[in-house]
C-alpha positions as CSV (number, residue, x, y, z in Angstrom):
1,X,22.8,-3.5,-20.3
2,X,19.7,-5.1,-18.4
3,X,15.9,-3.9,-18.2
4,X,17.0,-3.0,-14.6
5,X,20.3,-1.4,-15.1
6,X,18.6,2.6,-14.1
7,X,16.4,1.3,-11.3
8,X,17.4,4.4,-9.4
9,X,16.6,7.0,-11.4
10,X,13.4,6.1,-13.4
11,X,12.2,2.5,-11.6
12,X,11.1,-0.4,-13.1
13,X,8.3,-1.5,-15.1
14,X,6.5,-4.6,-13.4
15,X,3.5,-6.9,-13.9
16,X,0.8,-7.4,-11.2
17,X,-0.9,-10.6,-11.1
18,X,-3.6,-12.1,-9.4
19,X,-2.4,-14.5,-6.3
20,X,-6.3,-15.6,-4.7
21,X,-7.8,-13.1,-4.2
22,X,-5.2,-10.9,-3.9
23,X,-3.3,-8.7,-6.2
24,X,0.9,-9.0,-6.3
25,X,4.2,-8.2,-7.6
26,X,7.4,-9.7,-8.1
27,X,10.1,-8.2,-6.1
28,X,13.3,-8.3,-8.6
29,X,16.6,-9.6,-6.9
30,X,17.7,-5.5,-6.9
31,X,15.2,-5.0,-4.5
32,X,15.8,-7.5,-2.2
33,X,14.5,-7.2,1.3
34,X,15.8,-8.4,4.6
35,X,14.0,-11.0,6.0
36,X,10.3,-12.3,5.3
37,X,8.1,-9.5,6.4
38,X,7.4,-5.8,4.8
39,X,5.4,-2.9,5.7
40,X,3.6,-1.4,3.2
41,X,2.4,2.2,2.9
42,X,0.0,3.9,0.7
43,X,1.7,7.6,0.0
44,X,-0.3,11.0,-0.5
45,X,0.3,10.3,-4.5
46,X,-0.9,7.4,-4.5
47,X,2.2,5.5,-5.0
48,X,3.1,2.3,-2.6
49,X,5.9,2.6,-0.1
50,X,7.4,-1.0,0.4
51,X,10.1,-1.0,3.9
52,X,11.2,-4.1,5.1
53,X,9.8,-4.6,8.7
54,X,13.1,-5.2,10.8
55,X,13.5,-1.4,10.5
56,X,9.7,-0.2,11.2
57,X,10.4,0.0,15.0
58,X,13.4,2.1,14.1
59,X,11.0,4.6,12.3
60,X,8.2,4.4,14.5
61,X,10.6,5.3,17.1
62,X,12.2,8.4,15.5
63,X,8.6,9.5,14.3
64,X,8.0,10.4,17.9
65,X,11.9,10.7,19.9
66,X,12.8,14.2,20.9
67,X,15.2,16.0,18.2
68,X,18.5,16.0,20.2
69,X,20.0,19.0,20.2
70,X,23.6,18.1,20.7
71,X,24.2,18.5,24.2
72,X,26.4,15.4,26.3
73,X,27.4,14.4,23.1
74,X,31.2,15.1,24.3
75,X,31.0,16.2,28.0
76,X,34.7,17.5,27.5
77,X,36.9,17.5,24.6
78,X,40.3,19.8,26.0
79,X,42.2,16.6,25.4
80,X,41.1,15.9,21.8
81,X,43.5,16.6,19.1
82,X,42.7,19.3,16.8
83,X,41.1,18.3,13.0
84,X,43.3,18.0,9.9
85,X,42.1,20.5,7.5
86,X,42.2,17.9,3.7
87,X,41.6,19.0,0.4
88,X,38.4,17.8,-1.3
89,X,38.6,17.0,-5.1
């Protein structure tokens, strides 16, 4: 078992370093981000919020769409087929 193998429940212990005059972390390969840009948040408890930024126009978006409310989803569904009803384990 690796030092990261509960990263979901508890997180990981990192080191910051200096880079300039900057402060910085390494982002361990079970973080990894899509492409070279992040957006980074500081949250009401103080912790960071790291998102990669390929998705922040998603969220920006939905931060201010109207909530649907499920109309013209499926103008007309007489000719659907009724569900299955399945088990769940």
């Amino acid at each position: 078992m690796n030092e990261h193998s509960n990263i979901e429940n508890a997180g990981i212990k990192v080191s910051v370093f200096k880079n300039g005059r900057s402060r910085a972390v390494r982002i361990p390969k079970e973080f990894e981000l899509a492409g070279e840009n992040v957006i980074m948040n500081l949250q009401p408890d103080g912790s960071i919020l790291i998102r990669t930024a390929e998705t922040s126009g998603l969220v920006d978006y939905l931060k201010t769409a109207e909530a649907w409310t499920g109309d013209a989803f499926i103008g007309d569904d007489g000719d659907l087929e009724p569900l299955d009803e399945i088990d769940l384990p």
